[in-house]
N, CA, C and O atoms as a printed pandas DataFrame, in Angstrom:
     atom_number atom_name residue_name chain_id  residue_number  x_coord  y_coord  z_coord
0              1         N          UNK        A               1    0.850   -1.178    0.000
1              2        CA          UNK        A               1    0.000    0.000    0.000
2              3         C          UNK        A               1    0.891    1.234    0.000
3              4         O          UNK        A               1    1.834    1.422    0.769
4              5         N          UNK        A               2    0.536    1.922   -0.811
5              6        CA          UNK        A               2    1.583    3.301   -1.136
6              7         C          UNK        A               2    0.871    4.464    0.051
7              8         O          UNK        A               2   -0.294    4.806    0.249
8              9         N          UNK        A               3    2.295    4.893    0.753
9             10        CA          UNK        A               3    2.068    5.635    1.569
10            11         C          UNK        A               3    1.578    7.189    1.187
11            12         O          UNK        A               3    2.019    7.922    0.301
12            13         N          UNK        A               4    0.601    7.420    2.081
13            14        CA          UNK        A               4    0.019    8.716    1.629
14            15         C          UNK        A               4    1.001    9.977    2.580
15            16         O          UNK        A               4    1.601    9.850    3.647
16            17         N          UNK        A               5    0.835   11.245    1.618
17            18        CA          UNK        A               5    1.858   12.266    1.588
18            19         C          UNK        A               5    1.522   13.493    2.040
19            20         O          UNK        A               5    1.639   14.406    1.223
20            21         N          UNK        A               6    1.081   13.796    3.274
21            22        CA          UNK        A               6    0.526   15.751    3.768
22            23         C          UNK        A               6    1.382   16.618    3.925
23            24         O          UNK        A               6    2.439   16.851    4.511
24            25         N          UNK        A               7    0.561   17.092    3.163
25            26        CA          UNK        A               7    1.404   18.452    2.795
26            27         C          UNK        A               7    0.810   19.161    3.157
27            28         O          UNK        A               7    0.487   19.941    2.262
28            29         N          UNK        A               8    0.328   19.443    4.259
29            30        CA          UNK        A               8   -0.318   20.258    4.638
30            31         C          UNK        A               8    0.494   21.441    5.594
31            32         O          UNK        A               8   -0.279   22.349    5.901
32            33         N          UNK        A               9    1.241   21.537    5.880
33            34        CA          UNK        A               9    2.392   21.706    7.046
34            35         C          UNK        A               9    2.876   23.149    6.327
35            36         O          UNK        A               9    3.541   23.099    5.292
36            37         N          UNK        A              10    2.595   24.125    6.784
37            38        CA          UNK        A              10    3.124   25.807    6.584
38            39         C          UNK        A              10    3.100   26.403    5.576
39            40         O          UNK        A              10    3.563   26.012    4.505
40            41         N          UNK        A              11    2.494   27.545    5.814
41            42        CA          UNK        A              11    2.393   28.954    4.735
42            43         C          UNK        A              11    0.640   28.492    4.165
43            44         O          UNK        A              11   -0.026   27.680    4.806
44            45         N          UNK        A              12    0.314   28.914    3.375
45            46        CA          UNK        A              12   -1.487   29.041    3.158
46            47         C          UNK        A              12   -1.827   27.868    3.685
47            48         O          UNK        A              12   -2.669   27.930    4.581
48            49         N          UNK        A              13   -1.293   26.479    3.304
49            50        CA          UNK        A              13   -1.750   25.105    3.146
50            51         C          UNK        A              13   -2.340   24.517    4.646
51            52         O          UNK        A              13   -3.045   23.544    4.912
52            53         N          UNK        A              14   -1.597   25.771    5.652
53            54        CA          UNK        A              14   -1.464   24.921    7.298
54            55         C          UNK        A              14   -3.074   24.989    7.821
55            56         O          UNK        A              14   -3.287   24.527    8.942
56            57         N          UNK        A              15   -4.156   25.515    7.100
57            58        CA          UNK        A              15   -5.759   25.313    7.737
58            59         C          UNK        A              15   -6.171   24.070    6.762
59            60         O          UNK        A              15   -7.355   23.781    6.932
60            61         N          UNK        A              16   -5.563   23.309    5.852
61            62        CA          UNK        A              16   -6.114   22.460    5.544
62            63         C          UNK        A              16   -4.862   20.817    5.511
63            64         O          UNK        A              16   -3.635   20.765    5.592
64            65         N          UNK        A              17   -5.927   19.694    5.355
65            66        CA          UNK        A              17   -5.220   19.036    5.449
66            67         C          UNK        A              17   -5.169   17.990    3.809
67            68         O          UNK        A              17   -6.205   17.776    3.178
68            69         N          UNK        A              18   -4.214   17.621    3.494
69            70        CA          UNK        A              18   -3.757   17.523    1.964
70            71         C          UNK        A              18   -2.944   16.117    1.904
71            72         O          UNK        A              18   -1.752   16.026    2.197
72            73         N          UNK        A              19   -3.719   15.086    1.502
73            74        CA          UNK        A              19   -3.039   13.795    1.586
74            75         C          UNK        A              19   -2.944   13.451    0.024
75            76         O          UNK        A              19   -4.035   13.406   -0.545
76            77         N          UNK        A              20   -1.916   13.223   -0.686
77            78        CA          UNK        A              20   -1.936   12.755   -2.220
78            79         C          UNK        A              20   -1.073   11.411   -1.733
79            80         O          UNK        A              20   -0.244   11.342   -0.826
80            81         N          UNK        A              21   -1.626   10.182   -2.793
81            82        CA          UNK        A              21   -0.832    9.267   -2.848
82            83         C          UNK        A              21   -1.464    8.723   -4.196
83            84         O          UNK        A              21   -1.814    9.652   -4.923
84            85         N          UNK        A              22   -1.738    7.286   -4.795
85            86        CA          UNK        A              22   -1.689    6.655   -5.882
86            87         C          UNK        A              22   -1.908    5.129   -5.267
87            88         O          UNK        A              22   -1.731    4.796   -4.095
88            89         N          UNK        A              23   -2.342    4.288   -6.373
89            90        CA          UNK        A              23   -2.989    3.000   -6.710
90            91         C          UNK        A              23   -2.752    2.796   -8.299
91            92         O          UNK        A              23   -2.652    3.402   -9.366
92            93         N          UNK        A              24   -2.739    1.901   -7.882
93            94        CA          UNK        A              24   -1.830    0.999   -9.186
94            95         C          UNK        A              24   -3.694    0.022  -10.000
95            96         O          UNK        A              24   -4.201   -1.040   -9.641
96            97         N          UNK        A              25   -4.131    0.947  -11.031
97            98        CA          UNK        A              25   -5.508   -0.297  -11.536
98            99         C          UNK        A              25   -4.905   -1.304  -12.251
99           100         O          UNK        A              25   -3.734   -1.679  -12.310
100          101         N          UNK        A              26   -6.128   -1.750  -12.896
101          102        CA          UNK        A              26   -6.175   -3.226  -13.386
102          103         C          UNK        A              26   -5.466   -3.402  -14.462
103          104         O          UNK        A              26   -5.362   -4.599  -14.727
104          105         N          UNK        A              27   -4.756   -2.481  -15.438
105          106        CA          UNK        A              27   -3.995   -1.998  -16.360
106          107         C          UNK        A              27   -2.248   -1.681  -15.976
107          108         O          UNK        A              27   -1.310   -1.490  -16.749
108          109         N          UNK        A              28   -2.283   -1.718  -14.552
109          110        CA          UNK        A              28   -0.849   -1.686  -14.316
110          111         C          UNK        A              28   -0.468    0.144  -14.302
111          112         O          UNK        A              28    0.692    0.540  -14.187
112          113         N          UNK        A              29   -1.305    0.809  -14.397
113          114        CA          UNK        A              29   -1.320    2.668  -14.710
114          115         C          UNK        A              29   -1.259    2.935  -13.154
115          116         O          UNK        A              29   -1.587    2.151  -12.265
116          117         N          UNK        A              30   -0.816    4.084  -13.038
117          118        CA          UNK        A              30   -0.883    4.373  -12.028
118          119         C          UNK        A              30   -1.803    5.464  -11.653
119          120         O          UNK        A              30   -2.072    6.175  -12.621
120          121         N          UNK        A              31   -2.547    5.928  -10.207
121          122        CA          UNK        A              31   -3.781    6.731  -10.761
122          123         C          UNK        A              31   -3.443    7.524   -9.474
123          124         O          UNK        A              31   -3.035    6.841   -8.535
124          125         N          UNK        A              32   -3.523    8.529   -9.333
125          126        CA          UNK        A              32   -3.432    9.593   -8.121
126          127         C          UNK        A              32   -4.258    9.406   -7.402
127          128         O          UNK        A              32   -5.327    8.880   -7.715
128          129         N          UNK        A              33   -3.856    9.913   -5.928
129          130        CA          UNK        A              33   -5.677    9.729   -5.025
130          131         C          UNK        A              33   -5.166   10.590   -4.215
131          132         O          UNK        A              33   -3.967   10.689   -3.950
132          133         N          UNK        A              34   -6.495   11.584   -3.569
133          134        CA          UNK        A              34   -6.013   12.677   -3.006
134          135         C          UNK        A              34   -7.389   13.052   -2.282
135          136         O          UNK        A              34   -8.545   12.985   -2.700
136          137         N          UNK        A              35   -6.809   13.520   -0.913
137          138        CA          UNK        A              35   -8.162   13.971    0.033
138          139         C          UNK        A              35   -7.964   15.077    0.647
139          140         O          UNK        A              35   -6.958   15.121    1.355
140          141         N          UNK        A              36   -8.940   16.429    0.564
141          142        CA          UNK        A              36   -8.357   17.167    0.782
142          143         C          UNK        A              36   -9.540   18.251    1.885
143          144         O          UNK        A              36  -10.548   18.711    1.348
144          145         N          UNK        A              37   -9.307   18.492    3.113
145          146        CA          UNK        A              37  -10.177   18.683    4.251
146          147         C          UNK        A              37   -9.541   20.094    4.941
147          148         O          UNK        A              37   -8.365   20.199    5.291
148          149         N          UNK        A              38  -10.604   21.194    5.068
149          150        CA          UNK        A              38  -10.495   22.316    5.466
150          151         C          UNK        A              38  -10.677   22.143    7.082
151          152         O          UNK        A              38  -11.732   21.822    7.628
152          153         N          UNK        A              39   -9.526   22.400    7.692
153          154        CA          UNK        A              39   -9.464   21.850    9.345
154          155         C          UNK        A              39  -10.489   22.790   10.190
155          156         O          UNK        A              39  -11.143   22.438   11.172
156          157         N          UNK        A              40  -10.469   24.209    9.504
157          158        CA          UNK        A              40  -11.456   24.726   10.963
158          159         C          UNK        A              40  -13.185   24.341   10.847
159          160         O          UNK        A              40  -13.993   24.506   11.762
160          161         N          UNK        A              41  -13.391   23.970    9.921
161          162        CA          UNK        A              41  -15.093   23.070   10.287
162          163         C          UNK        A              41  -14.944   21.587    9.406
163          164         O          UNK        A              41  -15.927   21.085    8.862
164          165         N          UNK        A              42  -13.529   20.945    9.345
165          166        CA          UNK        A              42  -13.652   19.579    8.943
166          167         C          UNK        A              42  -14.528   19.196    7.282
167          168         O          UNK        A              42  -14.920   18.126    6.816
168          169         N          UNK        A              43  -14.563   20.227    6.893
169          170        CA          UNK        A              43  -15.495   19.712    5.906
170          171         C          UNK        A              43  -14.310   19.004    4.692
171          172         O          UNK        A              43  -13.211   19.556    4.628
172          173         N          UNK        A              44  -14.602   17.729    3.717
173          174        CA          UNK        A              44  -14.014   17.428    2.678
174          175         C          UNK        A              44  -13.791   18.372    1.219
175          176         O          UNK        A              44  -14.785   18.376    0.493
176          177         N          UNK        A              45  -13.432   18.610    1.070
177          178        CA          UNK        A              45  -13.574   19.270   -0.434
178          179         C          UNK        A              45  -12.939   18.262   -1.425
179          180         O          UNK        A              45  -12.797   18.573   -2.608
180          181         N          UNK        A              46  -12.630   17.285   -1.036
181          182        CA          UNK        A              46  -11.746   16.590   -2.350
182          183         C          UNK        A              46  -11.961   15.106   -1.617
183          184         O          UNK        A              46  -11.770   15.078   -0.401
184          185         N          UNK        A              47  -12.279   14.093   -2.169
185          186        CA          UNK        A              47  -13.002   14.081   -3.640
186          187         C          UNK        A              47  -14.210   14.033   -3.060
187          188         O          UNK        A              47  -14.467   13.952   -1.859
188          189         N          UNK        A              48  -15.406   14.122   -4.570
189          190        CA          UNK        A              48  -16.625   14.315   -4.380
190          191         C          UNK        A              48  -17.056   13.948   -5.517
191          192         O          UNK        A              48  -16.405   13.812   -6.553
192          193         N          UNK        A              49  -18.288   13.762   -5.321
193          194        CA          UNK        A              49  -19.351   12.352   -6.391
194          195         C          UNK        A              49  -19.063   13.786   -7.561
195          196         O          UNK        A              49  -19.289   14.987   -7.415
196          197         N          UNK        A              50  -18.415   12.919   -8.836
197          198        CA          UNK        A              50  -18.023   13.412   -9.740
198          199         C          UNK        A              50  -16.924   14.309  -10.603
199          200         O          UNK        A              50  -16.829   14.919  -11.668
200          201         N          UNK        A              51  -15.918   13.865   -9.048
201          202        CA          UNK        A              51  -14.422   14.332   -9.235
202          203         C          UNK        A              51  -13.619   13.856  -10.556
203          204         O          UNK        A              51  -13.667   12.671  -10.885
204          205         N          UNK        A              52  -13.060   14.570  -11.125
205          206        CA          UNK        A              52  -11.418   14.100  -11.912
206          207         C          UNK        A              52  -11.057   12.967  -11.680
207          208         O          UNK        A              52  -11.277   12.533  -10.549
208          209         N          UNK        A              53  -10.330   12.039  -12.748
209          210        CA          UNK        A              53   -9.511   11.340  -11.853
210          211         C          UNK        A              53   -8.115   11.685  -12.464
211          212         O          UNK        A              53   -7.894   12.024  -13.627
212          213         N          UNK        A              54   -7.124   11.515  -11.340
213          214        CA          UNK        A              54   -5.846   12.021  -11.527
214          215         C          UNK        A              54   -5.266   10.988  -12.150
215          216         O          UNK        A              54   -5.006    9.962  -11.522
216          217         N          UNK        A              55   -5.027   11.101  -13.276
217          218        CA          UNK        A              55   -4.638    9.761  -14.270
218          219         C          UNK        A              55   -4.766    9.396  -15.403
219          220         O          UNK        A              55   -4.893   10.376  -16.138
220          221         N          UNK        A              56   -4.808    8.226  -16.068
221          222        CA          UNK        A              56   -3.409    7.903  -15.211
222          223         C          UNK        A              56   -2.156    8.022  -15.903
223          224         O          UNK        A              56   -1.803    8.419  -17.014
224          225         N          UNK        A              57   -1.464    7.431  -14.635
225          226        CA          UNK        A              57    0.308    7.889  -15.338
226          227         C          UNK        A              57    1.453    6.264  -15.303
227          228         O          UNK        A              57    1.302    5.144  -14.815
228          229         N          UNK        A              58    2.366    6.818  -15.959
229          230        CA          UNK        A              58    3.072    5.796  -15.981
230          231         C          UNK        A              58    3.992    5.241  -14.748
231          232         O          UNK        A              58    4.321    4.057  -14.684
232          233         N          UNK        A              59    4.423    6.349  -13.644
233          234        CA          UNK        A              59    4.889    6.244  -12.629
234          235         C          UNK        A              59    4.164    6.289  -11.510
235          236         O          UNK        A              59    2.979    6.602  -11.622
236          237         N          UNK        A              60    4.666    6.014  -10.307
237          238        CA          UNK        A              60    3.910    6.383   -9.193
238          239         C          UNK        A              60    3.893    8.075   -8.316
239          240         O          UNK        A              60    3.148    8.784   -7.639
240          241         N          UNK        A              61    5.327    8.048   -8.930
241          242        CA          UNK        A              61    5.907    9.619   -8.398
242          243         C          UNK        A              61    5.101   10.585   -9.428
243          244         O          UNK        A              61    4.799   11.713   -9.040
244          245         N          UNK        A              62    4.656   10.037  -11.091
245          246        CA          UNK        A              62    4.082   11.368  -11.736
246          247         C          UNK        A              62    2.749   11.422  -11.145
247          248         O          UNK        A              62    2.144   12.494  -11.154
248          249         N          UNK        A              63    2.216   10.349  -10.618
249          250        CA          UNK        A              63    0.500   10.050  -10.072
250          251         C          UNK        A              63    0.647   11.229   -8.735
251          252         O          UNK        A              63    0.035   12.279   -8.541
252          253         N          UNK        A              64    1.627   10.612   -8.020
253          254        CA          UNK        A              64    1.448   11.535   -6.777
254          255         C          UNK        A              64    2.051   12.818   -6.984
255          256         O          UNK        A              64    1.154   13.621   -6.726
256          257         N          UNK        A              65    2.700   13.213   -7.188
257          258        CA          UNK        A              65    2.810   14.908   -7.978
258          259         C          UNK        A              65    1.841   15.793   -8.561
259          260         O          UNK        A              65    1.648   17.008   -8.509
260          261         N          UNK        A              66    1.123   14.528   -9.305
261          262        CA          UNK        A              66   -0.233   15.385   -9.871
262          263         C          UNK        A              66   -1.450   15.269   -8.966
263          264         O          UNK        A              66   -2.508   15.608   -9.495
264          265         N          UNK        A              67   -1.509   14.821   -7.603
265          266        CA          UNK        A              67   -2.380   14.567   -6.680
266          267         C          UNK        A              67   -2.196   15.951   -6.206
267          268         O          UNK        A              67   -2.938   16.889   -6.500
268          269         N          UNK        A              68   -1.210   16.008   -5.491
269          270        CA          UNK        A              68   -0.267   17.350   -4.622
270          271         C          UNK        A              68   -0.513   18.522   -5.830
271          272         O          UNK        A              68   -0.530   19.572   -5.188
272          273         N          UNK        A              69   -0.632   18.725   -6.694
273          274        CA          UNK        A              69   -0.563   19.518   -7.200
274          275         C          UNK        A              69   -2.378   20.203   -7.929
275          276         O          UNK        A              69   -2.794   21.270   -8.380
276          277         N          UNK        A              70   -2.858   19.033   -7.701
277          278        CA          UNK        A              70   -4.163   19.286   -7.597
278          279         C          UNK        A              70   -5.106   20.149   -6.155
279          280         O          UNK        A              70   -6.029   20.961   -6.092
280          281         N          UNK        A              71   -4.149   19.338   -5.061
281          282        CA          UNK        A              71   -4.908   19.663   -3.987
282          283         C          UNK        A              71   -4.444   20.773   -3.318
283          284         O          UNK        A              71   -4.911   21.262   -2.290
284          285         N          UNK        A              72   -3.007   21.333   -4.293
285          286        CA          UNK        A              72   -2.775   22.792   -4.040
286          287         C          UNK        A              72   -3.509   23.681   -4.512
287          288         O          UNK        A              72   -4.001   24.606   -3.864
288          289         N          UNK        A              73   -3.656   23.453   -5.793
289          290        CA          UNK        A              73   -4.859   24.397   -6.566
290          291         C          UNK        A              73   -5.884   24.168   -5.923
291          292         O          UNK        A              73   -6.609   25.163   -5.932
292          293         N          UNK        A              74   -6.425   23.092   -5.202
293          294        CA          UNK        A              74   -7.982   23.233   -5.010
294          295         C          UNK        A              74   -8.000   24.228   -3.566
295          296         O          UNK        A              74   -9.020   24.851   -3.268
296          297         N          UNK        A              75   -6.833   24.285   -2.782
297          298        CA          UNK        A              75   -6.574   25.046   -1.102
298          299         C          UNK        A              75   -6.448   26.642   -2.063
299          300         O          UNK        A              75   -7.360   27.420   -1.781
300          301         N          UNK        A              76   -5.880   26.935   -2.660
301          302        CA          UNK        A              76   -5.686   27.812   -3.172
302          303         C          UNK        A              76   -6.815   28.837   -3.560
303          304         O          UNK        A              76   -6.912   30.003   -3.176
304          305         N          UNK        A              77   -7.764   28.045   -4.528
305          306        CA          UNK        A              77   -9.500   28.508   -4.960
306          307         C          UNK        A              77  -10.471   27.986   -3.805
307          308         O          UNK        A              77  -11.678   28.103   -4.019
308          309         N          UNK        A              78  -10.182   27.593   -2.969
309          310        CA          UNK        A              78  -11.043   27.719   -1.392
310          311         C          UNK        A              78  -10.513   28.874   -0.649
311          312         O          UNK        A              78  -11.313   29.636   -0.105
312          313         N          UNK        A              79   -9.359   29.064   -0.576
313          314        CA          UNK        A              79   -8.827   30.594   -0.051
314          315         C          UNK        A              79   -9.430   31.628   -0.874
315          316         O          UNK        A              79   -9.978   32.639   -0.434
316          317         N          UNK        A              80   -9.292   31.307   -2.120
317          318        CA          UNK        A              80   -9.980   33.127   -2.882
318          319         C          UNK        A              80  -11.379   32.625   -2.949
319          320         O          UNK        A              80  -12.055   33.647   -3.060
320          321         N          UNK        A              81  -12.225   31.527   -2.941
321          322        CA          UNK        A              81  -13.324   31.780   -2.978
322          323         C          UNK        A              81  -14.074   30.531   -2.424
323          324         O          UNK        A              81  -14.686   29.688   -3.080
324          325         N          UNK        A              82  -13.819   30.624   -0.488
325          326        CA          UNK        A              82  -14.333   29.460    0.114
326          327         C          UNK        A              82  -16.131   29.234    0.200
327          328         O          UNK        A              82  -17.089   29.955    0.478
328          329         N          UNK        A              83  -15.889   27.550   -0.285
329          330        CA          UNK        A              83  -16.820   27.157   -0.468
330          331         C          UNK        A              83  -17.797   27.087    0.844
331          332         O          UNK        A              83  -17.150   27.126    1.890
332          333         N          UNK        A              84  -18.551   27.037    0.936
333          334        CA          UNK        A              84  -19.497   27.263    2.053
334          335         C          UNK        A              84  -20.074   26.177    2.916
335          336         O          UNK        A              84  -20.854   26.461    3.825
């Protein structure tokens, strides 16, 4: 099981919490997975019935890069325009 990665830890990112990691499907691809939770009322913002999927890729490191890099942009457009 591929260890999941928070990045949540200083400068805008530190009110939310930001786990990217990856899974390997039935094709041998590798697919990003990423959860991403605004700490002062707990709510999820990532994922949700009808999310993206991050994928897939040929590595595990490009899967989880593009997880992290998703769930920066998504902390980012909850800061300029938090969801409610």
């Amino acid at each position: 099981m591929p260890k999941s990665t928070p990045i949540s830890e200083g400068s805008i990112y530190e009110g939310f919490d930001i786990y990217a990691s990856y899974v390997v499907n039935a094709t041998g691809m590798h697919v990003g997975t990423l959860k991403v939770v605004r700490k002062r009322d707990k709510r999820q913002l990532y994922p949700f019935d009808g999310c993206e999927i991050i994928g897939p890729f040929e590595s595990s490191e490009d899967a989880r890069r593009a997880a992290q890099a998703l769930g920066q942009r998504l902390v980012e457009a909850d800061i300029t325009n938090p969801e409610p």
